[in-house]
C-alpha positions as CSV (number, residue, x, y, z in Angstrom):
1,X,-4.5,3.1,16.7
2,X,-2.5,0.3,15.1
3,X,0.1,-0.1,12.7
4,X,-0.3,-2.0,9.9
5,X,2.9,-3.5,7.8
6,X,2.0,-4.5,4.3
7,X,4.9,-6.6,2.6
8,X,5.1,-6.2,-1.6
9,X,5.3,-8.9,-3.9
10,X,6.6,-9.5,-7.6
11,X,5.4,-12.2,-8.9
12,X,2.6,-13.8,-11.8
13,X,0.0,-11.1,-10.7
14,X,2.3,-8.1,-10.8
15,X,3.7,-6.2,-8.3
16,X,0.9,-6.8,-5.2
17,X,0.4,-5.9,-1.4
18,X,-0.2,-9.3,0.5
19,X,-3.2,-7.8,1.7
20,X,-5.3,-6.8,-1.4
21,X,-7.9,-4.6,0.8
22,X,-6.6,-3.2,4.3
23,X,-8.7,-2.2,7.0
24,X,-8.1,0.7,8.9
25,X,-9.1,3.5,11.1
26,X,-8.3,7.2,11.4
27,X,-5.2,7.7,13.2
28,X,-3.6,4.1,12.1
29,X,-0.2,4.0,10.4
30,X,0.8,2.0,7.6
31,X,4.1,1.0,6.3
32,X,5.4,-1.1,2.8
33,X,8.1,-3.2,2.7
34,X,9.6,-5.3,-0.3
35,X,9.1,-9.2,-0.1
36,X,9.4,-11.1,-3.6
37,X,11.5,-8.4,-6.1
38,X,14.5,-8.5,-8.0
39,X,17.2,-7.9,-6.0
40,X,18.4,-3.8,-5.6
41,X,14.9,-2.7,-7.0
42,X,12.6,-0.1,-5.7
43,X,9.2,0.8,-5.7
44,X,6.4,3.2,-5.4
45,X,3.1,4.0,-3.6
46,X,0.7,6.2,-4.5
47,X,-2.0,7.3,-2.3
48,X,-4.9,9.4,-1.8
49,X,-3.2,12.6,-0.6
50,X,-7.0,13.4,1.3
51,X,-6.9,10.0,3.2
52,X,-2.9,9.2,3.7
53,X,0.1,11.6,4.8
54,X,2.1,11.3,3.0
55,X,0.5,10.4,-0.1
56,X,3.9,8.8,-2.1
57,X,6.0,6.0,0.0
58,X,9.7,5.5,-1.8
59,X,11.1,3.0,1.2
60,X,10.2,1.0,4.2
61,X,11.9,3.5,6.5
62,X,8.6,5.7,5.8
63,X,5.4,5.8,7.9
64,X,2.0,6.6,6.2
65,X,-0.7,8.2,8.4
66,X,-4.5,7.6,7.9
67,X,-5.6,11.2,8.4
68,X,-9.8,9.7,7.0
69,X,-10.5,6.0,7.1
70,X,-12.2,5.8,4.2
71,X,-12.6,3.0,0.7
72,X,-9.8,3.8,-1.2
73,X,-7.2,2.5,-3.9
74,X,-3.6,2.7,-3.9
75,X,-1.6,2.0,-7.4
76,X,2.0,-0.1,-6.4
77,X,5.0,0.8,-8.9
78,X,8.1,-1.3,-9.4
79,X,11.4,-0.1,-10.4
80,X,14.8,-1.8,-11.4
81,X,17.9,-1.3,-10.1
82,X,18.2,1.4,-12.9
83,X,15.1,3.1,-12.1
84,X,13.7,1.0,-15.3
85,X,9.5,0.2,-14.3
86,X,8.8,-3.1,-14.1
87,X,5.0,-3.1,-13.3
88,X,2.5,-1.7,-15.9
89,X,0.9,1.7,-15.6
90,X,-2.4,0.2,-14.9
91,X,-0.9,-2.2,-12.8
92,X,-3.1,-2.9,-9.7
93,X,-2.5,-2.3,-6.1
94,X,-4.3,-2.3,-3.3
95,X,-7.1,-0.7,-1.0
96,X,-8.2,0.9,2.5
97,X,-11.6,0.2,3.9
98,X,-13.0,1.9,7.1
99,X,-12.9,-0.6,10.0
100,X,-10.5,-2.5,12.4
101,X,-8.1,-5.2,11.5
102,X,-10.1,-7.7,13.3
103,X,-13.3,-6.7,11.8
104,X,-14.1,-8.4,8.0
105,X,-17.7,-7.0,8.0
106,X,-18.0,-4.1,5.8
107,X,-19.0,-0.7,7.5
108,X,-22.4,-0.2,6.5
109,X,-23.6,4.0,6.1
């Protein structure tokens, strides 16, 4: 099982994972942290509650387990320090993909 960090970035494309498609298996962990934001904002994840427990990160102090490796997107919210959004409501994310980190075939079914 292996942990992945993913590192969140503000900047011409929106609000961004540096990894725009993350490979992982069942039983990996994930966590977000904030790179490029204004400074004393916050953000959102929101995953698919049937893949990913829990399904809503807040903060880098929480750990998000892959309970089903599976092709999935994940919509990335911005906040300001007021709790104002900053990113769109379509704004785009990223995604989950079965395989291993070392591994840029796609699974094939």
């Amino acid at each position: 099982m292996a942990h992945h960090t993913l590192t969140l970035n503000w900047g011409g494309g929106g609000f961004q994972p540096d990894t725009d498609v993350l490979p992982v298996e069942t039983g990996d962990t994930i966590s977000f942290q904030l790179g490029i934001a204004p400074p004393n904002s916050t953000f959102l994840i929101v995953m698919d509650p049937r893949c990913f427990s829990p399904a809503e990160v807040r903060d880098s102090n929480t750990t998000v387990t892959v309970v089903e490796a599976d092709s999935t997107q994940y919509s990335c919210h911005l906040f300001d320090e007021f709790g104002n959004p900053l990113s769109g409501e379509d704004q785009a994310g990223g995604g989950t993909r079965p395989g291993r980190s070392d591994d840029d075939s796609p699974d094939v079914s």
